[in-house]
C-alpha positions as CSV (number, residue, x, y, z in Angstrom):
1,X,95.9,63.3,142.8
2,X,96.7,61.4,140.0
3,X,100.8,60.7,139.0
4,X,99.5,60.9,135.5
5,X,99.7,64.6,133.6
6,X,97.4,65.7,130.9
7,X,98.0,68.0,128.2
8,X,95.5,70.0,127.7
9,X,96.0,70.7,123.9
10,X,93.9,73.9,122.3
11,X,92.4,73.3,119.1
12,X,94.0,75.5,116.7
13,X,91.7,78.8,115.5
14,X,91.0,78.9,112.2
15,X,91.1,81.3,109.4
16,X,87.4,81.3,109.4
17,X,86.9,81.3,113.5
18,X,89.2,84.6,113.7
19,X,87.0,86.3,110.7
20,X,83.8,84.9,112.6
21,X,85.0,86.2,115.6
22,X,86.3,89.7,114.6
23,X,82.9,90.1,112.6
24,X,81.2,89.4,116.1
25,X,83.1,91.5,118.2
26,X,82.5,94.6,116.2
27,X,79.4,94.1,115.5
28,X,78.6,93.6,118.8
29,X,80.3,96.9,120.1
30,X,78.7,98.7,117.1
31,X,75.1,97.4,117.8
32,X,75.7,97.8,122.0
33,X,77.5,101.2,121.8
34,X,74.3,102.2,119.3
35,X,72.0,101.4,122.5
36,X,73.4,103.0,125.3
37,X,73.9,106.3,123.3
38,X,70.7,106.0,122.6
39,X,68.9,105.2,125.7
40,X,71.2,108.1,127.1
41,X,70.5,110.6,124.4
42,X,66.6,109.4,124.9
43,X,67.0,110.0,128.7
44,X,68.6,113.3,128.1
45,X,65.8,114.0,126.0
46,X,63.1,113.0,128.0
47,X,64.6,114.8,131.2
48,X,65.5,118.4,129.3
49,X,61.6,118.0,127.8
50,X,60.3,117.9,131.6
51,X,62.2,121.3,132.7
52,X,61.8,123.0,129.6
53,X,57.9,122.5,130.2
54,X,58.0,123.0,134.0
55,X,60.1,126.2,133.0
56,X,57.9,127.5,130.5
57,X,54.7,127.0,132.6
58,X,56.5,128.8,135.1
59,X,56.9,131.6,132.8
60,X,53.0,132.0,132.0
61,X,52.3,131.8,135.7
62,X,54.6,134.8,136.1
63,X,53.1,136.7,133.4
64,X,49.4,135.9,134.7
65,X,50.1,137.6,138.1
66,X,52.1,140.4,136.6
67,X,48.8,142.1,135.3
68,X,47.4,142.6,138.8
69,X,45.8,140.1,141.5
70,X,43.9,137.2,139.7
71,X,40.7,135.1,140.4
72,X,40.8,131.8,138.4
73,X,39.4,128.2,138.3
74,X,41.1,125.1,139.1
75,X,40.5,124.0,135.2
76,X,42.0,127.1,134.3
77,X,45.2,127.1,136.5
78,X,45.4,123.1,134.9
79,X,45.4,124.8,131.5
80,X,47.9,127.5,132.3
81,X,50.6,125.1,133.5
82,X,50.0,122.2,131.0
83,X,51.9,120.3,130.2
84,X,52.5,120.3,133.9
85,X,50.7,117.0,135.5
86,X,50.6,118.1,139.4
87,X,49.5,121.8,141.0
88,X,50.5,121.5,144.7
89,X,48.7,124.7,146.1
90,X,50.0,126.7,149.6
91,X,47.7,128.8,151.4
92,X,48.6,131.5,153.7
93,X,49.4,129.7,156.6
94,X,52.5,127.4,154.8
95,X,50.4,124.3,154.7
96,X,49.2,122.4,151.5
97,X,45.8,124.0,150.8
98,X,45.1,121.6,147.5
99,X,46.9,119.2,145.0
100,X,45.3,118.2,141.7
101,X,46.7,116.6,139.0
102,X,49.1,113.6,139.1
103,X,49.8,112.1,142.5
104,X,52.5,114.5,144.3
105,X,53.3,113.4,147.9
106,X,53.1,116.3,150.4
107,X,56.6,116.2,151.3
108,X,57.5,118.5,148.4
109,X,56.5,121.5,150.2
110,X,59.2,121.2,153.0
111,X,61.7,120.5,150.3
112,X,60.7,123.3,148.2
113,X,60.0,125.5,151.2
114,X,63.2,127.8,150.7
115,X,64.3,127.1,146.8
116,X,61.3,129.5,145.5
117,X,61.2,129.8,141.9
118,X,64.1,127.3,140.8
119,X,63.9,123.8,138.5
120,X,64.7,121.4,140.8
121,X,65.1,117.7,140.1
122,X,64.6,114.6,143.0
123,X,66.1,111.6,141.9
124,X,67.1,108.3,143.8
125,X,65.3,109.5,147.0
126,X,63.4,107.0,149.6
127,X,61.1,109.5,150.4
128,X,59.9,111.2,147.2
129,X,59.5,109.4,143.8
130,X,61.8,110.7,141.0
131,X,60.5,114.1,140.4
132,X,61.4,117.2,138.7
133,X,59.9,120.6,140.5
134,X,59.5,124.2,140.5
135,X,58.1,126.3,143.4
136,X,56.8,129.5,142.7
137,X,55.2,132.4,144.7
138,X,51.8,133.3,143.6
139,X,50.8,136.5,146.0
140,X,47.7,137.9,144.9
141,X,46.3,134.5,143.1
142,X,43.2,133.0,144.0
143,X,42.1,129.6,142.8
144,X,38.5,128.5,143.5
145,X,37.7,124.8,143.2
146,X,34.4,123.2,143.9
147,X,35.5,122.8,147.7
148,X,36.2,126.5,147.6
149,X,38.3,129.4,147.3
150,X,42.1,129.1,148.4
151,X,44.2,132.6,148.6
152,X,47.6,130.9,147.2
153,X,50.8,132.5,148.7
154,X,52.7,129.7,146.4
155,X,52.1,126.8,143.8
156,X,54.1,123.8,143.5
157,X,54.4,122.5,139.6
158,X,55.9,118.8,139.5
159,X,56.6,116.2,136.9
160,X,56.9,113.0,138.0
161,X,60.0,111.3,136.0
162,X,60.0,107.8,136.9
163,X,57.9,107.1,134.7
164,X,60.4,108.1,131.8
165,X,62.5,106.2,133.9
166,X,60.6,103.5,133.1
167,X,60.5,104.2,129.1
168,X,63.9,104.3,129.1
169,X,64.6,100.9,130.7
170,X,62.2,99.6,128.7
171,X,63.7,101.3,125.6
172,X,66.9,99.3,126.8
173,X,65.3,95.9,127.3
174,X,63.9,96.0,123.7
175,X,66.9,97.5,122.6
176,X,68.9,93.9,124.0
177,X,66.6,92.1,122.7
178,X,67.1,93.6,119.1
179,X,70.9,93.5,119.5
180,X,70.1,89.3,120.7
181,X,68.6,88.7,117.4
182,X,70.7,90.8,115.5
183,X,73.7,89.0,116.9
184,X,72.1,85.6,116.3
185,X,71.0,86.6,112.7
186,X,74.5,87.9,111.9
187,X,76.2,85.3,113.4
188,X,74.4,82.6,111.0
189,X,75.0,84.7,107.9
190,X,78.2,85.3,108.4
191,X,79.1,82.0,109.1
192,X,77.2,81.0,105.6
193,X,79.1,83.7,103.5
194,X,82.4,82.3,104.9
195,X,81.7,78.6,104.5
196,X,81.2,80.0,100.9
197,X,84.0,82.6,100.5
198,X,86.7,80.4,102.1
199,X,85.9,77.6,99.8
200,X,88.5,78.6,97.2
201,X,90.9,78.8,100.6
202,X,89.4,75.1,101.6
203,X,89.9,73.8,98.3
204,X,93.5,75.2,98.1
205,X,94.2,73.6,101.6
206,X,93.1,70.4,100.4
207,X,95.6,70.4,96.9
208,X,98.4,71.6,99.2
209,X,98.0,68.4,101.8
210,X,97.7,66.4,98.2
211,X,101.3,67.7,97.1
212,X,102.7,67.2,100.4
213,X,101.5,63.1,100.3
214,X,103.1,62.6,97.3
215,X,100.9,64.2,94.2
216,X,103.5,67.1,93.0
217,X,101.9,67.8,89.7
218,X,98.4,68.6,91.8
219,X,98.4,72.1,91.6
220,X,95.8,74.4,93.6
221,X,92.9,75.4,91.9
222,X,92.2,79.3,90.4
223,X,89.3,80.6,89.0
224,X,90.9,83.7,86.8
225,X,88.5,86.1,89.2
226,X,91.9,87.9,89.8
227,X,91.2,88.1,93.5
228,X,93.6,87.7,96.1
229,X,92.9,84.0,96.2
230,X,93.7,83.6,92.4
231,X,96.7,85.6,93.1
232,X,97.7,83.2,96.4
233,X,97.2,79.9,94.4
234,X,98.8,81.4,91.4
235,X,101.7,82.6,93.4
236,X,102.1,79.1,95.2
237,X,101.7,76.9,92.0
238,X,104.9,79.2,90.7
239,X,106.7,78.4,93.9
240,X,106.0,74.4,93.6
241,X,106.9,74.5,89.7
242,X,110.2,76.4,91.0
243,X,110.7,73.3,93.5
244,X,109.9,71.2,91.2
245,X,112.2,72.1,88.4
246,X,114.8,72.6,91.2
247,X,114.4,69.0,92.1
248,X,114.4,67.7,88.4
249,X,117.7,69.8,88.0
250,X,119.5,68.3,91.1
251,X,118.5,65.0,89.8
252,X,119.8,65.8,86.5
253,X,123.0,67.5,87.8
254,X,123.8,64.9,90.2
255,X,123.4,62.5,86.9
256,X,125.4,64.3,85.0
257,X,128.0,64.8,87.6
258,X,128.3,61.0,88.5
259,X,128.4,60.3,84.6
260,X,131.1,62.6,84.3
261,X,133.1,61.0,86.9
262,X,132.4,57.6,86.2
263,X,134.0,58.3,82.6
264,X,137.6,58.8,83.8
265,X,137.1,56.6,86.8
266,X,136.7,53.5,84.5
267,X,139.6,54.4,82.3
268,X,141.9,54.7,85.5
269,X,140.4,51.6,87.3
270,X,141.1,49.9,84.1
271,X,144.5,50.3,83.2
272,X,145.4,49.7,87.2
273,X,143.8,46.5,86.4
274,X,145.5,46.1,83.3
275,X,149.1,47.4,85.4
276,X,147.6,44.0,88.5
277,X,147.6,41.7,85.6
278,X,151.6,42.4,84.8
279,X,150.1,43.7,81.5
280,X,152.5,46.7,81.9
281,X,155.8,45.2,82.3
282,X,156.9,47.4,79.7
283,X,158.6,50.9,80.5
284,X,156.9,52.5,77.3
285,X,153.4,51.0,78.1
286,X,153.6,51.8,81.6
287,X,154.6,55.3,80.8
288,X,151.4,54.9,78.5
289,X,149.4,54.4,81.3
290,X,150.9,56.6,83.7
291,X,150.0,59.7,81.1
292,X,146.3,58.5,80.7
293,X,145.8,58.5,84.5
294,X,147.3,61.1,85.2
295,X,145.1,63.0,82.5
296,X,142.1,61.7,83.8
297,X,142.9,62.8,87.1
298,X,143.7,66.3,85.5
299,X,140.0,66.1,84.3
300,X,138.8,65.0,87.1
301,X,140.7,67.8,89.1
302,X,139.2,70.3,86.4
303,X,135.4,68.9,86.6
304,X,135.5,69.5,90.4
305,X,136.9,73.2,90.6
306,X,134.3,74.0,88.2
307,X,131.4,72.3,90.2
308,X,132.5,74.0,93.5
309,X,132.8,77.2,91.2
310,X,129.1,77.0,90.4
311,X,128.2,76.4,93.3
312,X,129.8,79.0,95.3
313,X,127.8,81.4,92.0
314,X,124.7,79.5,93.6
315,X,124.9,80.6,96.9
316,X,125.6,84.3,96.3
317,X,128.6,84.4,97.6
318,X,130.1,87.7,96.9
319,X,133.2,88.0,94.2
320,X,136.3,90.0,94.3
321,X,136.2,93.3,93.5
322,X,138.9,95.0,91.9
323,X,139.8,97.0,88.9
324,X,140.5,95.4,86.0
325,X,142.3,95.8,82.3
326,X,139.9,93.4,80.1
327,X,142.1,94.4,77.3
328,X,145.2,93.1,78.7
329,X,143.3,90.1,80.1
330,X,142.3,89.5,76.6
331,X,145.8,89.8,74.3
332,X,147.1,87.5,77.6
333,X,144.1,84.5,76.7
334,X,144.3,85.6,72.6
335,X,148.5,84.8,73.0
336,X,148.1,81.3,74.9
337,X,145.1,80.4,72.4
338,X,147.4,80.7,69.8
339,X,150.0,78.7,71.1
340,X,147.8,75.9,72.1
341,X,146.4,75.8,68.9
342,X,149.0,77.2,66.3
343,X,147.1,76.6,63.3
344,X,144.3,78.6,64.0
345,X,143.7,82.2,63.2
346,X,143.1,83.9,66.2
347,X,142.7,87.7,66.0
348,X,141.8,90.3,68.7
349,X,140.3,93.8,68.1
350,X,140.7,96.3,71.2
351,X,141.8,99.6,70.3
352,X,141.6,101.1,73.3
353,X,142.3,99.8,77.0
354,X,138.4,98.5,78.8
355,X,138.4,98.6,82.4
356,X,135.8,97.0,84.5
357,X,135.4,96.3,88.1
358,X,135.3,92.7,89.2
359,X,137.0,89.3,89.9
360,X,140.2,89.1,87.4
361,X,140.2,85.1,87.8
362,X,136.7,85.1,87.0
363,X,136.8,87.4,84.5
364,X,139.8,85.4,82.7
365,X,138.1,82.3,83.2
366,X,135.2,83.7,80.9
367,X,137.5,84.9,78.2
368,X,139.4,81.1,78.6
369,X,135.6,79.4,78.6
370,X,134.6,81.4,75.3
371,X,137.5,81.0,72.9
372,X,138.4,77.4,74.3
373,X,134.9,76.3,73.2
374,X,135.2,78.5,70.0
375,X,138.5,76.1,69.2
376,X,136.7,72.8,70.3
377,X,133.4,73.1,68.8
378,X,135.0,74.5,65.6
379,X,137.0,73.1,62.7
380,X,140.6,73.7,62.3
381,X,140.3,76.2,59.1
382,X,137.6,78.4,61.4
383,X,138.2,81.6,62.2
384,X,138.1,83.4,65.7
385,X,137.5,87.3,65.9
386,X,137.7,88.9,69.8
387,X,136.5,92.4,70.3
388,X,136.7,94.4,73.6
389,X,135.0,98.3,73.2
390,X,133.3,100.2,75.4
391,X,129.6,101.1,74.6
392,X,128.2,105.0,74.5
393,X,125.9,104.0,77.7
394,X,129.0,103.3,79.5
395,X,129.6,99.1,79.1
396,X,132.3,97.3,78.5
397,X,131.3,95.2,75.0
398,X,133.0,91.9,74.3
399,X,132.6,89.3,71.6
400,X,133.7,86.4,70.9
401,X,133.0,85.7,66.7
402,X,133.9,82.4,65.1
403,X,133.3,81.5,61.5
404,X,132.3,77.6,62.2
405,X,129.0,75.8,61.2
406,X,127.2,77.4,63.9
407,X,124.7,76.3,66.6
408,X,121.3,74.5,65.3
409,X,118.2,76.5,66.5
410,X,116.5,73.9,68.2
411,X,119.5,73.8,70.9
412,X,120.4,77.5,71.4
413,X,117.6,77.2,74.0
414,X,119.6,74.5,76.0
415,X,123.4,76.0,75.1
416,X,123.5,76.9,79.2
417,X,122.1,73.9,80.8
418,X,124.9,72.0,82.9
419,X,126.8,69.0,81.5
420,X,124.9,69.6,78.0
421,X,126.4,68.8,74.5
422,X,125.6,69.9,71.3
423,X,124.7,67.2,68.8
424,X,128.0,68.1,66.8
425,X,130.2,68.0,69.9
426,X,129.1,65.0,72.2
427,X,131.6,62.9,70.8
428,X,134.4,65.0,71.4
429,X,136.5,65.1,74.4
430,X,138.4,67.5,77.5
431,X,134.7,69.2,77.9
432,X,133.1,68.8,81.0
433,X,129.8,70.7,79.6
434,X,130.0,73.4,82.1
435,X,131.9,76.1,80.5
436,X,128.7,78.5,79.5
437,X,127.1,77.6,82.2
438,X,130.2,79.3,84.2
439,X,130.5,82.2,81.9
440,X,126.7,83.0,82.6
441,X,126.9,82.6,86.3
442,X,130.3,84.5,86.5
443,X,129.1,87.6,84.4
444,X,125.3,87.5,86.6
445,X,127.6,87.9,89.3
446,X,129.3,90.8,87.5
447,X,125.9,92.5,87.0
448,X,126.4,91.3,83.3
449,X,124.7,90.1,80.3
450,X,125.2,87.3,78.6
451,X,123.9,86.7,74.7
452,X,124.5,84.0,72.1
453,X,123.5,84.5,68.6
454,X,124.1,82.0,65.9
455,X,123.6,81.4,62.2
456,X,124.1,77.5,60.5
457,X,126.6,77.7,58.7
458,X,127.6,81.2,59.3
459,X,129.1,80.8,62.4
460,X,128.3,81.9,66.5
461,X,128.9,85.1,68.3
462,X,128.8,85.4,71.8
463,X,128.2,89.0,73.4
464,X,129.2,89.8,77.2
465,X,128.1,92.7,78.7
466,X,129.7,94.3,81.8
467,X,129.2,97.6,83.5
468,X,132.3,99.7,83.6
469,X,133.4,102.5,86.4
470,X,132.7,106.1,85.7
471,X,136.0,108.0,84.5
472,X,137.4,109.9,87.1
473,X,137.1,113.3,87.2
474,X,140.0,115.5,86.8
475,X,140.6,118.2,89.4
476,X,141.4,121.6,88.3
């Protein structure tokens, strides 16, 4: 034998091959299962048809000989027992005294000899053909014939069966035959109404290699039948737009992270350079440039806790859960506001204590996020209104209500995409561009709602939504 090993690699089964196939297989058990019950329900037939007549001329035998001895003619004994075929006659002496009718071989009368009047059927014997008799004693019965008169003491009725034998293998020969074509006739139109039912499936194939070489806006093809093709191609093309704004948003994020980077990373890379050149010699510049890095750093510190932040919200993975006070978590973020910005008039409405269940960093982060944009994206002499209720359906309500210039229409659609700036903001600084984006993704994660509403010139109100715990009940 050869060193060398071949693989012996199957060629995959298709879609269309397993349909062909299953179509085949129970066609083929329908159409051969439909034969043999009939070939066994026509030899049932045929068999129960030979005793019932081999019975019934029994019967009228009987009923001839009960009215007293009888003198007939062989043509009338043939008509008495028809439909029987073969009349073996015994004379007195125990011997076959005549046979007419079919051909009846002699050896029926020793294998009838002591079974008198009973239906008995001969089948797969050497020495008889396949035959179904009935013996019965005919005392007092003479049958003339043109070779004479015989004094029966018994007649033999047969019906030969291999003859039906015969039908029915014949019956099953035609019967293959039919199933053959049938088969062959199926197979052909099946395999045309697949060619031409798969199509859609072949056509979908064929966009689907297409995106995977490179053509992503090839989409697969639907015919708005609403069939379960339509619904497979329209289900996929959602799942490749979903990839493909996914893609387009890494791109973009991974932009607008390195831009954000690159921003304080040139400021600190140039006053290092400006500290190599002994451009810094003096304490008050150095201490300058030792404030500026240091912020930059600061915001560069910030800019990755918040991306790690979002992307831990990406993945799923699961917040604290604790109860909270939002109220107190509010006067806390309404009190530093006010020191940071001194100037500003800050109020906070919460007349009664909101308790939630959820992440208390998180949950101040959001409260931080909302009024440190409403101070940033606002002018000095703009007021800021915080509310905390609790709804009738059980929700913890808060707002966040300033009395700026508000947010133009055209980019409340894009207020939540990453690293994005309002026209009227873009040249500010200390924003990274992610703050709604966190305050969405931290109040999903609540099993919040998040909703901006704005009017230019009449200011912006943001409304979050959280689900607070059922009051306890009080045991009495």
């Amino acid at each position: 034998m050869s060193g060398t090993h071949r693989t012996l690699r199957l060629r995959p089964v298709t879609i269309r091959a397993r349909i062909l196939l299953g179509v085949l297989v129970l066609l083929t058990t329908g159409l051969v299962g439909n034969s043999v019950a009939g070939a066994l329900t026509l030899r049932a037939y045929l068999e129960h048809r030979a005793q019932d007549g081999l019975r019934d001329a029994g019967d009228r035998v009987h009923r001839a000989l009960a009215k007293g001895p009888q003198t007939i003619k062989q043509m009338q004994m043939s008509s008495l027992v028809a439909p029987v075929l073969g009349v073996t006659v015994i004379g007195p002496d125990g011997e076959i005294a005549a046979q007419f009718g079919e051909d009846v071989p002699t050896a029926v009368n020793t294998l009838t000899a002591d079974r008198l009047d009973q239906v008995i059927v001969f089948e797969d014997r050497t020495d008889v053909p396949d035959l179904i008799v009935r013996r019965i004693p005919t005392s007092g019965l003479t049958i003339t014939s043109p070779m004479g008169s015989i004094e029966a003491t018994a007649v033999i009725l047969t019906v030969r069966t291999d003859a039906d034998r015969i039908t029915v293998t014949d019956y099953v020969s035609r019967q293959a035959g039919s199933v053959g074509i049938t088969l062959t006739l199926a197979y052909v139109t099946a395999l045309l109404i697949l060619r031409f039912g798969l199509r859609p499936l072949t056509q979908m194939a064929d966009a689907a290699d297409s995106i995977a070489s490179g053509a992503r806006q090839e989409r697969l093809p639907t015919y708005d039948r609403h069939n379960e093709t339509d619904r497979l191609a329209v289900a996929v093309n959602d799942a490749f737009d979903a990839q493909r704004r996914a893609e387009e948003n890494i791109r973009n994020f991974a932009a607008d992270a390195s831009h954000e980077l690159r921003t304080p990373l040139a400021t600190i890379s140039g006053w290092l350079d400006l500290y190599h050149q002994g451009a810094l010699e003096e304490p008050a510049r150095l201490e300058r440039a030792l404030e500026r890095v240091d912020s930059e750093v600061g915001r560069m510190r910030l800019l990755v806790e918040e991306l790690a932040l979002l992307a831990r919200l990406d993945a799923g993975r699961p917040l604290a859960s604790e109860p909270v006070d939002l109220r107190r978590l509010a006067k806390d973020i309404v009190q530093d506001a006010r020191i940071i910005a001194p100037g500003r008039d800050i109020r906070l409405h919460a007349p009664e204590p909101v308790h939630v269940t959820g992440d208390a960093p998180r949950l101040q982060q959001v409260l931080n996020n909302l009024i440190g944009n409403a101070i940033q994206h606002t002018p000095a002499d703009a007021s800021i209104y915080v509310t905390l209720t609790c709804g009738r359906d059980g929700r913890a309500v808060l707002r966040v209500t300033d009395s700026g210039p508000g947010i133009p229409p055209e980019d409340l659609p894009r207020v939540y995409d990453r690293f994005w700036r309002s026209g009227t903001s873009r040249g500010r600084t200390g924003g990274s561009g992610l703050g709604l984006s966190i305050v969405r993704s931290v109040v999903h994660a609540h099993d919040g709602n998040v909703d901006i509403t704005s009017v230019a010139g009449s200011g912006t109100t943001v409304t979050v939504t959280l689900l607070a715990p059922a009051p306890a009940r009080q045991l009495h």
